[in-house]
C-alpha positions in Angstrom: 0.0 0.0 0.0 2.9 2.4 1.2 4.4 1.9 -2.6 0.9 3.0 -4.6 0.2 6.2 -1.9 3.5 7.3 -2.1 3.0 7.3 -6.4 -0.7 8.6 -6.0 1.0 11.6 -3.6 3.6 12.3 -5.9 1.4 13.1 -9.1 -1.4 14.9 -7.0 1.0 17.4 -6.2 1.2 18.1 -9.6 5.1 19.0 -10.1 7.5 16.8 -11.8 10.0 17.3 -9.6 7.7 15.7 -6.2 6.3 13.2 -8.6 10.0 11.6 -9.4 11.0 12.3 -5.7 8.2 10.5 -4.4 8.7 7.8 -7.2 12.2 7.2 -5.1 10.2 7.0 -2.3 8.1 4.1 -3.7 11.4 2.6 -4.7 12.4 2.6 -1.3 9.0 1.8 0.2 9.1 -1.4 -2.1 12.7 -2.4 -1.3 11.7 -2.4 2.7 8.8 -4.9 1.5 11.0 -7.1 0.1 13.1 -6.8 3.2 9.8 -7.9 5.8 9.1 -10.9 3.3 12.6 -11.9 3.5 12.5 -11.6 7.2 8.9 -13.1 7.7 10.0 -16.3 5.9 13.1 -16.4 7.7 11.1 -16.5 11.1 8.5 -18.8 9.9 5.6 -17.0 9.7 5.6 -17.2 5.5 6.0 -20.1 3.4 7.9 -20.7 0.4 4.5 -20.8 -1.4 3.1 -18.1 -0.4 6.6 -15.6 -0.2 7.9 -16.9 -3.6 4.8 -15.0 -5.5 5.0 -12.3 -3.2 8.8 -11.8 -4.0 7.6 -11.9 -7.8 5.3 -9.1 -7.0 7.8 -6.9 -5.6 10.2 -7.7 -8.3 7.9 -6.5 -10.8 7.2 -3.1 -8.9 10.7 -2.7 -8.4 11.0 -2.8 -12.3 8.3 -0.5 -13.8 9.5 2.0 -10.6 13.1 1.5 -11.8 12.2 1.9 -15.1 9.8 4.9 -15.0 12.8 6.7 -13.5 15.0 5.9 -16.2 12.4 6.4 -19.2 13.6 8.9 -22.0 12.3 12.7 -21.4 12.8 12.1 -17.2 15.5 13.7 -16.3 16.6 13.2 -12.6 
């Protein structure tokens, strides 16, 4: 949830400047997820079944916020 608010924030606000800066935010925000579903495996409370798609998930977000950031016209 924390990686869609922080996108929806950044383009209400209606400057490209917040909206990239809040994209890096999301990119953060997705990163830390990927860090609890590592961790919540890890003690148990996730199975490989359930944390594998999960991890697929986050992957994928990680990859359209990575590549918004980068896409031709967005300068940093």
């Amino acid at each position: 949830m924390s990686v869609e608010a922080n996108i929806v924030e950044g383009y209400a606000l209606g400057s490209r400047p917040q909206f990239r800066r809040h994209l890096r935010i999301a990119l953060g925000s997705a990163a830390e997820t990927e860090c609890l579903i590592d961790l919540a495996q890890e003690a148990g409370y996730l199975g490989g079944e359930i944390a594998g798609p999960l991890r697929k998930s986050v992957d994928a977000a990680l990859a359209l916020l990575h590549g918004t950031l980068r896409s031709p016209g967005e300068s940093s």
